[in-house]
OpenMM code with the backbone's topology and positions (N, CA, C; nanometers):
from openmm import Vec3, app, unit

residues = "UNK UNK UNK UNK UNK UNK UNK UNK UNK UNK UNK UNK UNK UNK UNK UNK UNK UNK UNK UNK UNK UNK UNK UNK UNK UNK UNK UNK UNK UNK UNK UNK UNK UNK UNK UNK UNK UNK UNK UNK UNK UNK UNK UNK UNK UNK UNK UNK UNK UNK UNK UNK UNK UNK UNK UNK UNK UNK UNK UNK UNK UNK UNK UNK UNK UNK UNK UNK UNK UNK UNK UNK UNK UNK UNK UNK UNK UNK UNK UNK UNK UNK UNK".split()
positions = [
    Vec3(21.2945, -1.1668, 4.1293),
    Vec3(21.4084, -1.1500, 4.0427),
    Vec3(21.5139, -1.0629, 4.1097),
    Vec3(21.4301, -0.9814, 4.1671),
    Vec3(21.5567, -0.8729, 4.2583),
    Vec3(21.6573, -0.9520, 4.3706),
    Vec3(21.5565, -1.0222, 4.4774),
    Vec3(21.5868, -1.1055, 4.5644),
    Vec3(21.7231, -1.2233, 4.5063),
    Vec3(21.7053, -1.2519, 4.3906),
    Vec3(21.8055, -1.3548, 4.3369),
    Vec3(21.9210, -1.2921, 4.2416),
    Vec3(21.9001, -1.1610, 4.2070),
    Vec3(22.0365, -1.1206, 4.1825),
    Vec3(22.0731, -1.0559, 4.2650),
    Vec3(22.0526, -1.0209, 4.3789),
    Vec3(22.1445, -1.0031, 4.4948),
    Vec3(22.2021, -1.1419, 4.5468),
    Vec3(22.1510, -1.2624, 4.5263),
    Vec3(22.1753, -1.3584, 4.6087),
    Vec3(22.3376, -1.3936, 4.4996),
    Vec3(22.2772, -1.3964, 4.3594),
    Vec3(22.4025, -1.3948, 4.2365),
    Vec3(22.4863, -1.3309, 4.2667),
    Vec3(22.5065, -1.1939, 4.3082),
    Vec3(22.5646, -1.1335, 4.3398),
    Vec3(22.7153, -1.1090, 4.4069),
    Vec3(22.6558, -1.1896, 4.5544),
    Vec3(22.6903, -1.2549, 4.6649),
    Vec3(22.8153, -1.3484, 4.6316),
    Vec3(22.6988, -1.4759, 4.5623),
    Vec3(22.7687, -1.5600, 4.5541),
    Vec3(22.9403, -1.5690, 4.4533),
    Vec3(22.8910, -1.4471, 4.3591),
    Vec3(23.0066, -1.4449, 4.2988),
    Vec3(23.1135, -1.3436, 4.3281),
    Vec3(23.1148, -1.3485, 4.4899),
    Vec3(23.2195, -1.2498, 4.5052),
    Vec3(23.2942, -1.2820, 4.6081),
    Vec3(23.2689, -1.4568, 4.6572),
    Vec3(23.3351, -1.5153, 4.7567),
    Vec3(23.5041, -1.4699, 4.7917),
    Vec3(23.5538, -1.4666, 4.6598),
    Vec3(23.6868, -1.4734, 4.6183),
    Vec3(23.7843, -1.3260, 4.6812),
    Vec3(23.6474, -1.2189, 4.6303),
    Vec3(23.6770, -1.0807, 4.6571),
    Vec3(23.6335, -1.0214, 4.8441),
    Vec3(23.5367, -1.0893, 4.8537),
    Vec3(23.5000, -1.0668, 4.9656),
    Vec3(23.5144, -1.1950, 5.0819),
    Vec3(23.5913, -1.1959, 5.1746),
    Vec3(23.5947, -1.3148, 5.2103),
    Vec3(23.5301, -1.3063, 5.3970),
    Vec3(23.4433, -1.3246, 5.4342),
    Vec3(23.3715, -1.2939, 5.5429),
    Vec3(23.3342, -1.3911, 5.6361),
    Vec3(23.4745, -1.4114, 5.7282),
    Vec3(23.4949, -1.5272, 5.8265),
    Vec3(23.4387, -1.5133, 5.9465),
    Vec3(23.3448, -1.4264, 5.9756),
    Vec3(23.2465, -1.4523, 6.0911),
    Vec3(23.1294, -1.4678, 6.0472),
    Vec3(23.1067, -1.5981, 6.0139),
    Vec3(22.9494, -1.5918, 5.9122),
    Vec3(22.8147, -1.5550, 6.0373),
    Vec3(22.8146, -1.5697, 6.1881),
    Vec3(22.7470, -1.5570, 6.2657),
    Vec3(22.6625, -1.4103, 6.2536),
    Vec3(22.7147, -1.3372, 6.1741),
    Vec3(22.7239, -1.1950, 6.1761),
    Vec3(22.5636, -1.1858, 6.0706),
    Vec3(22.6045, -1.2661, 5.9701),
    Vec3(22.5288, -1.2728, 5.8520),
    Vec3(22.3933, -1.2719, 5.8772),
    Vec3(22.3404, -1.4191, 5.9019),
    Vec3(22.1832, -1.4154, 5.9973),
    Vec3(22.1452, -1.3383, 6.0721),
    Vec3(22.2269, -1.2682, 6.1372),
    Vec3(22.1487, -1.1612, 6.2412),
    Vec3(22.1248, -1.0563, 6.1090),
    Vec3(22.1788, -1.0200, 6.0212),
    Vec3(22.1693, -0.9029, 5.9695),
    Vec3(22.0684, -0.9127, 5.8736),
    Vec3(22.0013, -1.0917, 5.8082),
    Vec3(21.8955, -1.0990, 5.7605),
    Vec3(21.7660, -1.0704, 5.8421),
    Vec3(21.8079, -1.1253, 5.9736),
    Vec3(21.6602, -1.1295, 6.0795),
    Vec3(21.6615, -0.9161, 6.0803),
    Vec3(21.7500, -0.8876, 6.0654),
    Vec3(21.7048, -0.7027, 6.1063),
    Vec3(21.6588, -0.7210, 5.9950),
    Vec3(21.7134, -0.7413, 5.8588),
    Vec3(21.6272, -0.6644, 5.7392),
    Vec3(21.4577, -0.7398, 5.7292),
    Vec3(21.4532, -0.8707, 5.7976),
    Vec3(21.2993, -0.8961, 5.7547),
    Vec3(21.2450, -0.8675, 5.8801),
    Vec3(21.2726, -0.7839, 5.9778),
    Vec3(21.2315, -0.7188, 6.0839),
    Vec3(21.1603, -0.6211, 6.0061),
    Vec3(21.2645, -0.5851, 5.8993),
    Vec3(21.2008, -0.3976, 5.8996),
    Vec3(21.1365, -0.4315, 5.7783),
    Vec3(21.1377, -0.5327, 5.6646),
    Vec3(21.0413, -0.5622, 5.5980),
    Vec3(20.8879, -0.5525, 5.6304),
    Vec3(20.8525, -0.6966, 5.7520),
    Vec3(20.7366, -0.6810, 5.7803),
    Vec3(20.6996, -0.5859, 5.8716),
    Vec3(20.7695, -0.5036, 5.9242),
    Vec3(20.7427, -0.3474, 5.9679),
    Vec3(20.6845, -0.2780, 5.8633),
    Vec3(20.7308, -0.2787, 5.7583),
    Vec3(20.6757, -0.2232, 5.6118),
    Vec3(20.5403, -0.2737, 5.5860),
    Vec3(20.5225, -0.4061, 5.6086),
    Vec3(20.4352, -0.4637, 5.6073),
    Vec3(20.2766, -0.4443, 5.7183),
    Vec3(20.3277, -0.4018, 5.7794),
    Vec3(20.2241, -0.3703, 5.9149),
    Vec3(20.1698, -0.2186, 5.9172),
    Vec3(20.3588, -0.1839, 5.9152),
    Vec3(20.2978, -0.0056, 5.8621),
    Vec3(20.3661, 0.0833, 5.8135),
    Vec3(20.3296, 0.0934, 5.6973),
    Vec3(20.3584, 0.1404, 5.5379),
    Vec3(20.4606, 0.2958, 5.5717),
    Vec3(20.5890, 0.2908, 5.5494),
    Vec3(20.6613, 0.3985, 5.5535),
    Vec3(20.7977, 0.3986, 5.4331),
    Vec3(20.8265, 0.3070, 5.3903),
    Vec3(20.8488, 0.3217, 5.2311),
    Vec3(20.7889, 0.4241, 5.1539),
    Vec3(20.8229, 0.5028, 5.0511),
    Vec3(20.7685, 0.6128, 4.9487),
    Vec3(20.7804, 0.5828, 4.8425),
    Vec3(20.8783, 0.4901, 4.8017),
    Vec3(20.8653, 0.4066, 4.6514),
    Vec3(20.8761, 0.3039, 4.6632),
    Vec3(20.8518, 0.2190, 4.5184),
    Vec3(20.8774, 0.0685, 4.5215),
    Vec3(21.0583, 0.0647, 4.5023),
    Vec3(21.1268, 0.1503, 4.4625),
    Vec3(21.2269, 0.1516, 4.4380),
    Vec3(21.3089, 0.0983, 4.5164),
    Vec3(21.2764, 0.1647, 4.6588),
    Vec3(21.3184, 0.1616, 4.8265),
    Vec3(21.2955, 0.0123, 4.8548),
    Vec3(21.1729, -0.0475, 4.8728),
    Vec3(21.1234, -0.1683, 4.8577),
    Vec3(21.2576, -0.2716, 4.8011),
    Vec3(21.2379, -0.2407, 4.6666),
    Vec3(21.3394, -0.2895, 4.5691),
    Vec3(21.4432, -0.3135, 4.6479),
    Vec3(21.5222, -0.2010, 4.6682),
    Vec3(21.6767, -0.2456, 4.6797),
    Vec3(21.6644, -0.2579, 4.8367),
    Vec3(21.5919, -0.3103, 4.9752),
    Vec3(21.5751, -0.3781, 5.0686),
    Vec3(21.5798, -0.5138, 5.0345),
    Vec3(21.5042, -0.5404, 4.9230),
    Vec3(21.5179, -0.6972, 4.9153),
    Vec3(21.6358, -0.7497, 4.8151),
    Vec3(21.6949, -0.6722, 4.7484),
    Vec3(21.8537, -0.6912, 4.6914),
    Vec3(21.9223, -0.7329, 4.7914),
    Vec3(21.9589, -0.5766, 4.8773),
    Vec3(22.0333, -0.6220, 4.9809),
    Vec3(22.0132, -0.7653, 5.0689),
    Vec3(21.8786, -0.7923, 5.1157),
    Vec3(21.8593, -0.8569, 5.1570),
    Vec3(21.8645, -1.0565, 5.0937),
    Vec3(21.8658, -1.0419, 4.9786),
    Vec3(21.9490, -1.1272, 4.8403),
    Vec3(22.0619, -1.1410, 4.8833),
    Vec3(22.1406, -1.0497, 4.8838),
    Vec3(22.2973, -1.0396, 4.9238),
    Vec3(22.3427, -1.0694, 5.0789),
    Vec3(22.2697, -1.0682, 5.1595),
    Vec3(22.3086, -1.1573, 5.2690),
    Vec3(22.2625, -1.2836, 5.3092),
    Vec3(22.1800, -1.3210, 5.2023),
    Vec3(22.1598, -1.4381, 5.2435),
    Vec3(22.2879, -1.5547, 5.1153),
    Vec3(22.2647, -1.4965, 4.9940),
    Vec3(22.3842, -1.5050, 4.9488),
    Vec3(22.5388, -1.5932, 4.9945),
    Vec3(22.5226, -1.4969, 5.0469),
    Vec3(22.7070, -1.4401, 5.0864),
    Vec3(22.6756, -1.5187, 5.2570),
    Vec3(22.5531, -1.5575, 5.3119),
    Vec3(22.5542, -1.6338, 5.4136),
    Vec3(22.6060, -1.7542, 5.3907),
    Vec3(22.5079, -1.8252, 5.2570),
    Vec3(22.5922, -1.9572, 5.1959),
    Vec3(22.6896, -1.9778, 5.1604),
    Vec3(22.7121, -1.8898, 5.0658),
    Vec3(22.8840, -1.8987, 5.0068),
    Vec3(22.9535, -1.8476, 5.0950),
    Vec3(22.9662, -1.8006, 5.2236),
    Vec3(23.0921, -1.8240, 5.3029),
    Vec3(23.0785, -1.9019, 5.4105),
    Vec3(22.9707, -1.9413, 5.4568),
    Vec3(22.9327, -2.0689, 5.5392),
    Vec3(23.0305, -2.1875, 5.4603),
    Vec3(22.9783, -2.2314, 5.3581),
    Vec3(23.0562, -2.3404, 5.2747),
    Vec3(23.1970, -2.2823, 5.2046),
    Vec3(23.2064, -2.1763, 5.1917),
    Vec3(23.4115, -2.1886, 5.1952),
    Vec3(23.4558, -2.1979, 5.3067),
    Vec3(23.3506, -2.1598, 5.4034),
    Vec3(23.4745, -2.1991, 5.5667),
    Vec3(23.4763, -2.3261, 5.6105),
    Vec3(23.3579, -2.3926, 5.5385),
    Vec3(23.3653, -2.5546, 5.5878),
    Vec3(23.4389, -2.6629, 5.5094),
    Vec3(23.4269, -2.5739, 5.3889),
    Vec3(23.5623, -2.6286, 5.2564),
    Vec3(23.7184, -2.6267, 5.2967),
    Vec3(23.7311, -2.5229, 5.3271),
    Vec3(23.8686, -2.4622, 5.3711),
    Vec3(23.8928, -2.5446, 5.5418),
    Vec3(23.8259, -2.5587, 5.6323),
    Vec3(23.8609, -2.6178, 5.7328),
    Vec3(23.8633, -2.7733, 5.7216),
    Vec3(23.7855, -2.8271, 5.6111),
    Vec3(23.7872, -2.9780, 5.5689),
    Vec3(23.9109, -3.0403, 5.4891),
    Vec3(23.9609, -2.9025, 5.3920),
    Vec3(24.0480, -2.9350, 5.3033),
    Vec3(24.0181, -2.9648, 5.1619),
    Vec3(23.8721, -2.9192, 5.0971),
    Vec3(23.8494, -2.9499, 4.9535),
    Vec3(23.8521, -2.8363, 4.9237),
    Vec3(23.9642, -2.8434, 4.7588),
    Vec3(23.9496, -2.7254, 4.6568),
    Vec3(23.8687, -2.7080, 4.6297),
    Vec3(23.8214, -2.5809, 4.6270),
    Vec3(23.6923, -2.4908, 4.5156),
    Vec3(23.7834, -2.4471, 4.3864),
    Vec3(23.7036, -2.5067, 4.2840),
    Vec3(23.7589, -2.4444, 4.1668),
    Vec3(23.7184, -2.2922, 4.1613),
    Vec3(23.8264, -2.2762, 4.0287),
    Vec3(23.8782, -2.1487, 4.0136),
    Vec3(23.7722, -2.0794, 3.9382),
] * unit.nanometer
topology = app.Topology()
chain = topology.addChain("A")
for resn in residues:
    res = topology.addResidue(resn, chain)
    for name in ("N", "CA", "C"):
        topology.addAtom(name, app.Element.getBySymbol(name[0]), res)
């Protein structure tokens, strides 16, 4: 549930945030599930809280990977996104 309202998040902020080097995006998921299963191997988190908002964030770039992947391919094709 956390994971997908970061991804909600994201997606609804194309308008406000507009992020034209999407190349940037994937690398910054591969660090966060770097340091995930680092977590995973060996335990240095102190709450689930911490946990928590790693995988928000991590919601939010994958997110905001899609929705600006597809406005830049919208926008270079020429189809409106509604309002």
């Amino acid at each position: 549930m956390v994971f997908r309202l970061g991804v909600f998040i994201a997606q609804s902020s194309v308008k406000l945030i507009n992020i034209r080097k999407t190349w940037i995006l994937p690398i910054l998921q591969a660090g966060m599930v770097a340091m995930i299963l680092i977590q995973v191997v060996n335990p240095y988190m102190t709450t689930i809280w911490l946990m928590f908002t790693f995988v928000l964030i991590e919601g939010m770039i994958g997110g905001a990977t899609y929705v600006n992947t597809f406005f830049a391919i919208s926008n270079k094709v020429g189809i409106k996104m509604s309002k």
